[in-house]
Every structure is written in C-alpha cells, then in structure tokens.
C-alpha positions as CSV (number, residue, x, y, z in Angstrom):
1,X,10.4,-109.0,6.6
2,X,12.7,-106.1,6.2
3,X,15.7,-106.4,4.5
4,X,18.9,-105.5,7.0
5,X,21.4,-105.3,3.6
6,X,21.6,-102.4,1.1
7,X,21.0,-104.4,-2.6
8,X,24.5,-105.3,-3.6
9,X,23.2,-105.2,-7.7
10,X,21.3,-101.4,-7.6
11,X,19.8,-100.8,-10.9
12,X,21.3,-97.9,-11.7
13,X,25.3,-97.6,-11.4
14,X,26.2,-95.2,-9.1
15,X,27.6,-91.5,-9.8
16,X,31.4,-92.4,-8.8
17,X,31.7,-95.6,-11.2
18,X,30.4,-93.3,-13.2
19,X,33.0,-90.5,-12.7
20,X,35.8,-93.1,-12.6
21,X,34.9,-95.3,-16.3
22,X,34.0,-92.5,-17.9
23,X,36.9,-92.6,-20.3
24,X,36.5,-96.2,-20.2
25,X,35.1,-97.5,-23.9
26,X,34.6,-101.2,-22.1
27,X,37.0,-103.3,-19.6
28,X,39.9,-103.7,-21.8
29,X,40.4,-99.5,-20.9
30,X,39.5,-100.0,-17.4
31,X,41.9,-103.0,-17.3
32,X,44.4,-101.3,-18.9
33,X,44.3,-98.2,-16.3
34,X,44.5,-100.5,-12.8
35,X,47.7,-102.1,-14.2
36,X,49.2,-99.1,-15.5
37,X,48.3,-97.6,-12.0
38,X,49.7,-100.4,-10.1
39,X,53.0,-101.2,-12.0
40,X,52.1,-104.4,-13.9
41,X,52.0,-102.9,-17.1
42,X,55.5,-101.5,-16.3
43,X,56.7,-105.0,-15.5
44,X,54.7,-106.6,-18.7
45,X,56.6,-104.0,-21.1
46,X,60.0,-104.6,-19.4
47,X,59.5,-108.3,-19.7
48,X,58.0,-108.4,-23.2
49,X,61.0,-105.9,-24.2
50,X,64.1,-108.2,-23.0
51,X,62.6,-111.4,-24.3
52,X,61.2,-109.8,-27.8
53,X,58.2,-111.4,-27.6
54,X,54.8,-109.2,-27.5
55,X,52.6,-109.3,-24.9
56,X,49.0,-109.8,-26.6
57,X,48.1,-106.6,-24.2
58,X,46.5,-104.1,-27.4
59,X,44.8,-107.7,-28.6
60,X,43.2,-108.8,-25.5
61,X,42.6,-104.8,-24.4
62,X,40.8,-104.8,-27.7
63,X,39.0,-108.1,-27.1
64,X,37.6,-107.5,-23.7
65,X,36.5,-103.8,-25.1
66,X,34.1,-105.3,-27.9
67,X,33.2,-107.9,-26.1
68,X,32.1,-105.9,-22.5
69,X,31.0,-102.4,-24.0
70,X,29.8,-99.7,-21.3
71,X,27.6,-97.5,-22.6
C-alpha cells in the first residue's frame, strides 16, 4: 500500500524552522517574537502600563523556555 501523504512528523526538522528559531532558546522566545510581530505584545504593554499591574509576560516567557528547550 503506498502512502499518498508526505509524513506530517519527519524526523529531522526541516532547514527553514531551522533558519527561523534559530535565535529561539525554547518557546517562550518564539512566543515572544509572533506577538511582538503581530501587535499583541504592544497591546499587553499598553494595557499592563495604564492599569499598573504586570503582565507575567518575562515569568511565563521564562517558564515555557526551561520547560520546552530546542536544542
């Protein structure tokens, strides 16, 4: 039986995830970069500024990086 559908899971990660994490210390960074790209962390920081109440972002950021390490 051949299989129709590329494996979703390949074994090796390819060369552009690669490329694109490779500042990335775990998913807190890569977290960090999509909502800085897309204006959320903007909106967070304005938020967490006119209220005066902190945002956890640096906590959780640091969380999620020791807990999902790429390496």
């Amino acid at each position: 039986m051949s299989n129709k559908f590329p494996n979703p899971f390949p074994e090796q990660t390819p060369s552009w995830v690669k490329k694109m994490l490779k500042n990335d210390k775990g998913l807190g960074d890569t977290i960090e970069r999509i909502t800085t790209k897309t204006g959320i962390k903007n909106a967070v920081d304005y938020v967490s500024e006119k209220t005066g109440k902190d945002c956890g972002c640096q906590k959780r950021k640091e969380y999620l990086n020791s807990r999902f390490k790429y390496n």
